[in-house]
N, C-alpha and C positions, 0 to 999 in steps of 0.2 A: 232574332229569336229563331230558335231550330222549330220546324212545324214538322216534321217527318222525318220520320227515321224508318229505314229497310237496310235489313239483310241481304238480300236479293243481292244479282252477281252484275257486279259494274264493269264494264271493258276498263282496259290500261287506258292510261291519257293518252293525249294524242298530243302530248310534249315531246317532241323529239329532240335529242341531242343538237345540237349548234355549236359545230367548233367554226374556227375566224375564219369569217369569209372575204373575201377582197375588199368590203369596206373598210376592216380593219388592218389592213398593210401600210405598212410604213411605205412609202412613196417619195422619189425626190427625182428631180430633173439632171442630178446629178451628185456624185461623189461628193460627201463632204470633208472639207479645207480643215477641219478642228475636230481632234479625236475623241471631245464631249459632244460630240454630232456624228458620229460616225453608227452605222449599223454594227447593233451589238449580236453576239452570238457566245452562246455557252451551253455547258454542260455542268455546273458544279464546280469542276476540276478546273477545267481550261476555261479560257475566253478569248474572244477574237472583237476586235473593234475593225471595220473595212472603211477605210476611208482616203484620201488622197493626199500629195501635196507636188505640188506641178504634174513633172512626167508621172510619177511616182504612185503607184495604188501601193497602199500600205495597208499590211492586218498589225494592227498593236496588240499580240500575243499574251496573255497572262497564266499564272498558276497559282491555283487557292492557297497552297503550301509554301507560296516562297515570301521564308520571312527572314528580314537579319533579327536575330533572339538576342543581341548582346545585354547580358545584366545591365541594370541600371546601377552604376557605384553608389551611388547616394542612399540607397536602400541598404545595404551592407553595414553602412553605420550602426551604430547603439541607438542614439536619439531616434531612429526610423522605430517609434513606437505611438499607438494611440496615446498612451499616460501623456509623451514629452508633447504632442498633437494640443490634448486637451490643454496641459497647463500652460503652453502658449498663449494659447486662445485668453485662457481665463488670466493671463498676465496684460493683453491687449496688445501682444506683438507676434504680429503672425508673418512676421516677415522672416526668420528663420525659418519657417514652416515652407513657405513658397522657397526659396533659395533650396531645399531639399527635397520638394514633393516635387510643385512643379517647375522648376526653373529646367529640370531635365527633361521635360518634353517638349518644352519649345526649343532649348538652345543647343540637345545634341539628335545626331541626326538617326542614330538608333535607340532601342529595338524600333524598328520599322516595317509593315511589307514593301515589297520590292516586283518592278515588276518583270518581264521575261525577258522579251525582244521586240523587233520587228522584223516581219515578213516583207519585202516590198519587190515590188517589178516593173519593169519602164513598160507605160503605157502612149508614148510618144505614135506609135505605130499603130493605134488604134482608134485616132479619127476622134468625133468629138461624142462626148455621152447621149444616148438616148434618155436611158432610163434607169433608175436605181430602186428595185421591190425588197423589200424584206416581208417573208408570208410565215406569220406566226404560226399557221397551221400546222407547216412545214418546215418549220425553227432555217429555212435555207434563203440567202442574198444571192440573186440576181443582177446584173450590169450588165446593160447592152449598149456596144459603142455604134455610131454611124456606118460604119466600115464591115459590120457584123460581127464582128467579134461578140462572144458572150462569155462573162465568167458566172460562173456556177458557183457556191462555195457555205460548207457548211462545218460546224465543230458538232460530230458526232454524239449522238444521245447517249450513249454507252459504253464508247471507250475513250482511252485517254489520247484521245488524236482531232486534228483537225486536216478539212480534204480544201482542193479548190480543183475547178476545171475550166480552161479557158478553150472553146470552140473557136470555128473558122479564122486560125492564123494563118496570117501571111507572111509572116517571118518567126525565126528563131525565139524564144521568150528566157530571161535565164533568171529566177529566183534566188534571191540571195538573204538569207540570213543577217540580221544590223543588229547586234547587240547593244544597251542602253550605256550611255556613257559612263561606266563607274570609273573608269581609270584616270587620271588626270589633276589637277591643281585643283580645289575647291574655289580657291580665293576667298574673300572676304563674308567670315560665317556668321558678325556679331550684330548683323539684323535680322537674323532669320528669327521663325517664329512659327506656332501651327497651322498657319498659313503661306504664310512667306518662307516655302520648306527649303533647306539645304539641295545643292545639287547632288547626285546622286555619287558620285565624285568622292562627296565627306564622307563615306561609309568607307573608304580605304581600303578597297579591293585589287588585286592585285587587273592588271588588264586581262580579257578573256585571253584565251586559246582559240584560235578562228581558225576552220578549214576548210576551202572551199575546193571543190571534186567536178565533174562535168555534169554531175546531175541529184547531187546535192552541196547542200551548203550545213553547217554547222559550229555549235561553238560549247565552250565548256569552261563556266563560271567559279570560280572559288570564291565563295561568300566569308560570312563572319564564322570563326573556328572551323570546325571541320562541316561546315554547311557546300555541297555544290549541287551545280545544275545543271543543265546541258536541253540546248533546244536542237533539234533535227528538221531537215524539210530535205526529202527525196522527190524526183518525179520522173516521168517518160513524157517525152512528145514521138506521138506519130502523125504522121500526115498534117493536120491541120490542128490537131488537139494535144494539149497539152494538158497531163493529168499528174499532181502533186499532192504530197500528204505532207502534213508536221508532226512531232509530238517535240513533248518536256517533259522533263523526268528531274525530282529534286530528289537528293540523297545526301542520308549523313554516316551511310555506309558503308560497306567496302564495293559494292557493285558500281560498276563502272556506267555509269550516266550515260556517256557518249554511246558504249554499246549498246545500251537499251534502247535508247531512243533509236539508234538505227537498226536495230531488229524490228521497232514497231511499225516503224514506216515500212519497212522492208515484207513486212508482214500483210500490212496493209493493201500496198502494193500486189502485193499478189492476190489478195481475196477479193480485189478491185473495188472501184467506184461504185458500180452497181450495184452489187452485194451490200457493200458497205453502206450505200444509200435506202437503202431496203429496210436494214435493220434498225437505220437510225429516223426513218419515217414510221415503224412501227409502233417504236417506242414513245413520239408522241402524238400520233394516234390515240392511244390508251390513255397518253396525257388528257389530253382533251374532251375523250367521254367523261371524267368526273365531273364537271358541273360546265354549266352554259348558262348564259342569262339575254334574254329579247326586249330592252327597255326602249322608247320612244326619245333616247337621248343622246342624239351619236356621238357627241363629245363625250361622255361620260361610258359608253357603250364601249367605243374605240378605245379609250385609256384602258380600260376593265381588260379588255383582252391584252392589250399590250401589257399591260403587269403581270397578269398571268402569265403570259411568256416570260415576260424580264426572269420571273418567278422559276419557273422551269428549267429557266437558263443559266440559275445564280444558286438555288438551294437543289440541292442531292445528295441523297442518304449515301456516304461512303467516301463525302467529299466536307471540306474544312464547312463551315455554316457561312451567313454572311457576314461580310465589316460592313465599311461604310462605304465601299465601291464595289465589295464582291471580287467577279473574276473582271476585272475590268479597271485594273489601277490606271490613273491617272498616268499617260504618257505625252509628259512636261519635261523629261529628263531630271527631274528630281524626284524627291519623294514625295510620297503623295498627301495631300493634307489630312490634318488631322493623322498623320503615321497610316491613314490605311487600317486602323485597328476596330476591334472589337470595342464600343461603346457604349457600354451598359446601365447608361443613364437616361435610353430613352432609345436609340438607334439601333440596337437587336432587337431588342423589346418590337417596337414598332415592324420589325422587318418581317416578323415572323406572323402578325395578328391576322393576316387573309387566309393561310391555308387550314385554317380549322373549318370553318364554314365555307369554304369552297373545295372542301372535301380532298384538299389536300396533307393530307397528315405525313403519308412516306415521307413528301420532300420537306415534312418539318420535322422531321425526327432530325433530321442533320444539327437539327443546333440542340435537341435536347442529346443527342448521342455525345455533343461535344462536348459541352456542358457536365455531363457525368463520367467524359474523359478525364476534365480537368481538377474534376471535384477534389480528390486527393492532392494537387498542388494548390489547388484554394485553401484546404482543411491547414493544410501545413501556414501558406498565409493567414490564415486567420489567429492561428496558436503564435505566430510570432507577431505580426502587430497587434494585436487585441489580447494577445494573452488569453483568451478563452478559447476550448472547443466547441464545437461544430463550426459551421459554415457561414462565413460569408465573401463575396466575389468579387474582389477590383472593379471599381467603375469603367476604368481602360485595362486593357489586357492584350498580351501577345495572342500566339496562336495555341501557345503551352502556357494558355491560362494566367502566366506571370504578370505582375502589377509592373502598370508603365507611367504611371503619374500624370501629372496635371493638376487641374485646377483640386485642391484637394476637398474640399467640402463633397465634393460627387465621386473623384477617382479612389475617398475611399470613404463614399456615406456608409453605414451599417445596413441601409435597409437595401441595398443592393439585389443582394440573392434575394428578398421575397420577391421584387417586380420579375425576376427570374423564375422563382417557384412558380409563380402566375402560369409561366408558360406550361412548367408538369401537370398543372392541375386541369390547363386546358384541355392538353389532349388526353387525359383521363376520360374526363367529360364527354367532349365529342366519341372518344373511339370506346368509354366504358371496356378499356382492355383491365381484366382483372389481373395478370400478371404483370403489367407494367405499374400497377396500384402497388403490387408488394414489393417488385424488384425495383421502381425506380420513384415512382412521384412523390410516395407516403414518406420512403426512406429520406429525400432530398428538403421536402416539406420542414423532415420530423428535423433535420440538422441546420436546417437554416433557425427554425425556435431554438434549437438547443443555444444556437450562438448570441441570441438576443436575451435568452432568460439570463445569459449571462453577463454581459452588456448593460442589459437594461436597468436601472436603478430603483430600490424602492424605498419609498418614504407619505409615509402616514397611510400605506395602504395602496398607495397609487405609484406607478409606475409609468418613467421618462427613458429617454433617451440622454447621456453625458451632453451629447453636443448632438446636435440636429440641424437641416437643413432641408431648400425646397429646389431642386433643378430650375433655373440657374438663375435665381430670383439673387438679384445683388452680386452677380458675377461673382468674383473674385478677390471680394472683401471683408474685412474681421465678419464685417454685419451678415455677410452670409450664412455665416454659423448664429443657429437662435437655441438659447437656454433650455426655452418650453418645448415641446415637438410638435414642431409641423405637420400640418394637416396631411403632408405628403408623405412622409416620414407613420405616422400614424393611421394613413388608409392604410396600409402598406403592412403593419404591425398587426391591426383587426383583424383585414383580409388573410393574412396566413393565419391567423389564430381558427378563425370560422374556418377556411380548408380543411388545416389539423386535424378537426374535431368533425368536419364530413369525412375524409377519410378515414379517422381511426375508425369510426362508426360503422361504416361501408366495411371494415377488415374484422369488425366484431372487439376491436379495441375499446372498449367501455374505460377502462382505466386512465390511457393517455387523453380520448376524449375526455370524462369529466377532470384532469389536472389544466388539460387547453382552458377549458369551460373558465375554470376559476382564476386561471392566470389572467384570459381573455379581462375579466370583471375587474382586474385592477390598472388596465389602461384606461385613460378616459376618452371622450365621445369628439369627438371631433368638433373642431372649430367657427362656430358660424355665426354670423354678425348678427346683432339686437335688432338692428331696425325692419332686415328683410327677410333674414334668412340663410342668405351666401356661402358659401364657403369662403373662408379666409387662408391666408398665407400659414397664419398661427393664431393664438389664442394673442385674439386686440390688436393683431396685425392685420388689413386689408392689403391685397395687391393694389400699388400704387398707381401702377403706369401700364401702359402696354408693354405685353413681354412675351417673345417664342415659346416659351415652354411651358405649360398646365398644368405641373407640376402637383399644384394647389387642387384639381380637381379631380386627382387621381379615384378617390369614393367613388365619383359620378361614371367616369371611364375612364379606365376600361373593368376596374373592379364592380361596380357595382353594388356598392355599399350601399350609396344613396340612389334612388330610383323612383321612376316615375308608378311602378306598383307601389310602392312602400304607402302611397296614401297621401292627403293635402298637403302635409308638413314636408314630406320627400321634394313633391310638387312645384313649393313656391321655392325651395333652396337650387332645385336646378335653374327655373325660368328665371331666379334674382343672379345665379351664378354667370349665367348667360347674357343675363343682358349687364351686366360688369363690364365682360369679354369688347359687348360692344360699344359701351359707352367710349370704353380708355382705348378702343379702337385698334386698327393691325399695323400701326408705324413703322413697330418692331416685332412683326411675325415673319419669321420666316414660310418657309412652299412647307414645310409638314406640320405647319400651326394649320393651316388651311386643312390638310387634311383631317388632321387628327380632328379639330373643330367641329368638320362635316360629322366625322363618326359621333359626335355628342350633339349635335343637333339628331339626329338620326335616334339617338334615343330617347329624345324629348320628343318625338314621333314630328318632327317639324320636316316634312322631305321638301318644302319649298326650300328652307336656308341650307337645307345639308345640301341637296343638290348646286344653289349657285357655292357656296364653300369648295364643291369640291370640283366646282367646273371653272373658278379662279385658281384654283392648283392646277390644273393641267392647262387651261390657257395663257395661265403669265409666268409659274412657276419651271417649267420644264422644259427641254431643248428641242429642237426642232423633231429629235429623235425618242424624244419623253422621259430621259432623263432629269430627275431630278437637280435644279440648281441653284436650290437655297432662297438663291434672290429672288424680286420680283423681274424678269427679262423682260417686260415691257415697258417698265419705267411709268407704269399707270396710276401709279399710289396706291398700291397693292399695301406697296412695303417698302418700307426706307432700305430695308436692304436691300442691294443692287448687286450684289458682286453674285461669282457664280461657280462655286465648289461643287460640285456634284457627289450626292450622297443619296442612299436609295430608299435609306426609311418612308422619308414620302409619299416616294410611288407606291407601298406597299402598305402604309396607312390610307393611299385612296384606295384600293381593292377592297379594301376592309370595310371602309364608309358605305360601298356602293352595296356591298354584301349585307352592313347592318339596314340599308333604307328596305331591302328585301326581303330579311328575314330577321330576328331577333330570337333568342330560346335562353337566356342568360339567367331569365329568373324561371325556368324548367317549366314556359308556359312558349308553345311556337308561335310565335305570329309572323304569318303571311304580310307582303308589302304595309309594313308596321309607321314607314316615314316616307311614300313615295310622293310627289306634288300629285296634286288633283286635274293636273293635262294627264299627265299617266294613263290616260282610258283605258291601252292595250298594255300588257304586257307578261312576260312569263320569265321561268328558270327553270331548270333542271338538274335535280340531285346538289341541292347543297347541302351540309350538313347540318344536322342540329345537336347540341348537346342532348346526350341519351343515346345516341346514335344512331340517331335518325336520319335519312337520306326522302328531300320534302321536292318535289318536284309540282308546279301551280302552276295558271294561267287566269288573268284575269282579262274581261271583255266588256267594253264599254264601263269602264269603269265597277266593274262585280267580280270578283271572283264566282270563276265557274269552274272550275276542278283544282282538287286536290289528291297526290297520289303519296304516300309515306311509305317506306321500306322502314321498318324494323330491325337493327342488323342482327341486336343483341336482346329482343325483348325488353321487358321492365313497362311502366304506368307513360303513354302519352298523352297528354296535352295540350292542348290544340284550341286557340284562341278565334272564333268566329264573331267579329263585329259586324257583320250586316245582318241584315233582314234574308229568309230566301225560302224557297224548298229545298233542302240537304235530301241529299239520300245517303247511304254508307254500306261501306262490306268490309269485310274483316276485319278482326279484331273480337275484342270481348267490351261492349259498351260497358262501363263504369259512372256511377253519379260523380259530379265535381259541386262543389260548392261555392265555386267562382261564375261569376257573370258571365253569360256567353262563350264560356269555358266549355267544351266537349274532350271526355277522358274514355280513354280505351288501355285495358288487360291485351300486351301483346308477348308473343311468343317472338325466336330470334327467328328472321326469314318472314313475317307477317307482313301483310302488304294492307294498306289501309285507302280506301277510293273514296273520296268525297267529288259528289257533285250536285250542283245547284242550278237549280230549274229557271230561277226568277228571271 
């Protein structure tokens, strides 16, 4: 209960910024043997994997743009239509269906990404390793050999280049350029599978152009049609040091690749090491003062920053968004599993949920910038297999948007683009930018309904889906597809209905709001079982068994349909939904069940279980280097799955979990350390965000919150959710009555700065 209130002038916290300190360095005794262990390094653009194999230090090079795009034949057909889709289905033979949806993503080996090269150089002469640092502070790897030698090596925050520098040589060092095998016999293609990928071989490229100079190396790729590429690495050695740059450059037009790339280096080269290192320490510098967090949990602390980074290093505005590897394709000499694609059934989605409230928005505009690159080649998709306008999006997709198949119930459910719109309306929220409400979230919003009003079927008043489903409840079987609509399928339908109708509202649209309003009234209420409460699969379907994907409780999260505000009935549907989860147990979870998991315990304010959820993701789920690996890698009975694909949604669903035990603002009320465990006694953060646009910096001691500091960016009613007991005091702001329990509301202007602090 608040017992005082002043105006009176409060000093700033005494939170200070914490970017990663040496606790949090990746560490190892030495280079690692396997390129899903290797230190990673990126910018967006580029990527660099530094790892070994015998004499050999090797960077496994990437670029976000290199895709083979070939059409997929199958699509081209007439039958490539929802009608011929649906009346499969409703004939009970969906085996046509697979032989044309997806039989082409397992069995041919394009459209695919592709990856670059590799960098490599005899290390025979350099004695045995010391030490291997990667310091997120300074996004830069370190190697130190017995002998002295040290390599330095970094991929640049802001240009399209990557540096290395090796100290105290004793002999000559000569960098060479190894392009990825495409040239050659494939052999035998009729096992492969989205796993078991083709060699890179099957894409039928003609062999590189390789040319090697006394102090560079280079080569110049012809892809699928008029797609090439060209990687570069220039250097000098004087004396003891040897100093080298790379760049890649993909083109599909008349500029000549190999030239660019060796003007950049050349470029490079002359503005030097130093310089260059300057600018690209700068930049994430800057990275790093948006938000810090100080929890009592160094597993969980360490991951945090380490995603952060991965984060920095995989999304930027001006560069492709993330797939399922980023800049960092799989170098296997095939393709990379799962093609390397865009996966919009759960894997963008997931990839993007940290930077809203870690105050990262720039480096997520990348996937909303792409996202409304592609909207016009989706709109086109949508009028030709659905026959209706507006919008909806490939569950798999090239890099141009294009539909690449699969299992077809997801690569091409209907409700796609809403879990997509999800993202527009996020960063609405958090950034309250009023120009991207008119130019991009409202508009994106308003086309994804237009495609479902159209779609959607209506009879006696009420409103389904043709054919519905739940990610990836019953794999790849007739049963997959269900009659009724899924509770997944139907969070998914509400929740952009209610956005709609916030937005139009927020634009002074009264009209399309109240038409949302009444469309909204003819979908029905979501699914949940007699006995408890639960959410279901569907209406009379319960999830069966244990299964990876939550498909089922999408209301709960990340939308926020159903909630632990909403009152006792919200209440007993999460804690019955949850304890379902545990009953039917994780046999069959994969490492981003665990994460995702954490973030919904987290909103059940539970931070005992969210915490161990998400400290079983990064102890069994992820590589020595913390990439994500699907499997469970300790064999602990985590999870039957064992194998070890590396894909990043994970890692970036736990950022998101550690950020919700922190803070929460979803239902436009803040709460401070809302799910942290009760050992917690210390802990703080700095500048996360909150929807409203809020930027909430706390510290709690002994167990009490004892300061609270809020920046205002853009004004508007905050919010502010105080469970304890204390003496407050407060300064700025305009105090406002709230008519919520231990609720305290404040009238702010944009630039307000709001000081809570507590005596007790």
């Amino acid at each position: 209960m608040i017992r005082s209130l002043s105006l009176s002038l409060i000093l700033l916290a005494s939170i200070a910024h914490a970017a990663p300190t040496s606790d949090h360095f990746m560490r190892f005794d030495d280079l690692a043997t396997r390129w899903d262990e290797a230190v990673p390094l990126g910018n967006g653009m580029l990527g660099a994997l530094v790892w070994q194999e015998g004499d050999v230090v090797r960077f496994s090079l990437d670029r976000a743009d290199l895709w083979d795009e070939r059409p997929v034949e199958n699509f081209e057909k007439p039958e490539f239509r929802f009608q011929w889709m649906l009346d499969q289905v409703n004939k009970g033979d969906i085996g046509p269906v697979q032989e044309l949806i997806d039989r082409p993503y397992d069995k041919e080996p394009g459209p695919t990404k592709i990856p670059a090269a590799r960098l490599e150089f005899d290390q025979s002469s350099f004695g045995n390793a010391l030490s291997v640092e990667l310091d997120p502070a300074l996004a830069i790897c370190t190697v130190k050999w017995d002998s002295g030698v040290q390599l330095e090596t970094f991929v640049h925050a802001k240009r399209p280049i990557g540096w290395f520098r090796l100290t105290n040589l004793k002999t000559d060092i000569t960098p060479k350029i190894v392009p990825p095998p495409f040239g050659g016999d494939p052999g035998d293609l009729s096992n492969i599978n989205s796993l078991n990928t083709p060699p890179l071989s099957a894409l039928g490229y003609p062999e590189p152009v390789l040319m090697e100079g006394k102090t560079s190396s280079n080569y110049v790729q012809q892809g699928w049609d008029d797609f090439r590429f060209a990687v570069h690495c220039e250097w000098k050695q004087q004396d003891e040091i040897l100093t080298g740059v790379w760049a890649i450059i993909s083109t599909e037009s008349n500029i000549d690749p190999k030239t660019k790339t060796s003007d950049m280096a050349h470029s490079a080269l002359t503005r030097g090491y130093e310089s260059d290192k300057q600018s690209h320490l700068d930049w994430w510098r800057n990275y790093w003062k948006q938000s810090s967090i100080d929890i009592p949990d160094d597993v969980l602390e360490k991951q945090w920053y380490l995603e952060q980074y991965k984060f920095g290093s995989a999304s930027r505005r001006g560069a492709p968004p993330i797939t399922l590897q980023a800049v960092w394709t799989a170098d296997e000499q095939r393709t990379p599993p799962w093609k390397g694609d865009y996966h919009n059934d759960l894997n963008t989605q997931l990839s993007y949920w940290p930077c809203y409230s870690a105050n990262h928005l720039d480096e997520g505009m990348a996937f909303l910038d792409w996202l409304w690159k592609i909207k016009p080649a989706n709109e086109k998709f949508t009028q030709r297999f659905y026959g209706h306008s507006g919008l909806n999006v490939p569950g798999t997709t090239t890099l141009d948007g294009d539909a690449m198949g699969g299992w077809n119930q997801y690569s091409f459910s209907p409700t796609t683009s809403a879990w997509l719109a999800h993202h527009f309306y996020l960063h609405w929220r958090y950034s309250m930018d009023e120009q991207f409400l008119v130019e991009r979230g409202y508009p994106y919003i308003k086309a994804v309904i237009e495609f479902l009003e159209q779609h959607s079927v209506l009879e006696d008043g009420v409103r389904r889906l043709p054919l519905s489903s739940s990610p990836e409840i019953n794999d790849n079987r007739i049963d997959a597809w269900f009659k009724q609509t899924t509770n997944y399928d139907l969070a998914l339908v509400r929740w952009l209905y209610g956005a709609g109708i916030e937005m139009a509202e927020a634009l002074g649209n009264f009209r399309d709001a109240e038409f949302f309003r009444e469309t909204l009234n003819q979908w029905p209420q979501l699914a949940r079982a007699k006995d408890d409460g639960r959410l279901l699969v569907a209406p009379e379907y319960p999830l069966h068994d244990s299964h990876r994907h939550f498909s089922h409780l999408m209301a709960f999260h990340p939308l926020g349909l159903v909630d632990m505000s909403n009152g006792e009935e919200d209440a007993q549907t999460i804690k019955a939904s949850l304890k379902r989860l545990e009953d039917l147990g994780p046999d069959w979870w994969c490492g981003y069940s665990y994460a995702w998991v954490g973030n919904m315990y987290a909103r059940a304010f539970d931070g005992e279980k969210a915490a161990q959820m998400l400290r079983d993701f990064a102890q069994c789920f992820t590589s020595i280097n913390t990439f994500h690996l699907n499997g469970d890698q300790t064999k602990s009975g985590k999870s039957k799955f064992q194998y070890r694909p590396f894909t990043l949604e994970g890692n970036f669903a736990f950022a998101a979990g550690v950020q919700e035990m922190l803070m929460q603002s979803h239902t436009g009320v803040i709460r401070v350390f809302p799910a942290v465990p009760k050992t917690w006694k210390d802990a703080s953060f700095k500048t996360l965000r909150a929807e409203g646009a809020f930027l909430v910096s706390t510290k709690r001691e002994g167990g009490v919150i004892t300061e609270i500091d809020i920046e205002s960016e853009k004004g508007g009613l905050l919010s502010l959710y105080l469970p304890e007991p204390g003496s407050y005091k407060f300064s700025g702001g305009v105090p406002v009555a709230s008519d919520q329990k231990n609720v305290i509301a404040f009238k702010t202007s944009p630039g307000d700065r709001i000081q809570i602090r507590n005596s007790k």
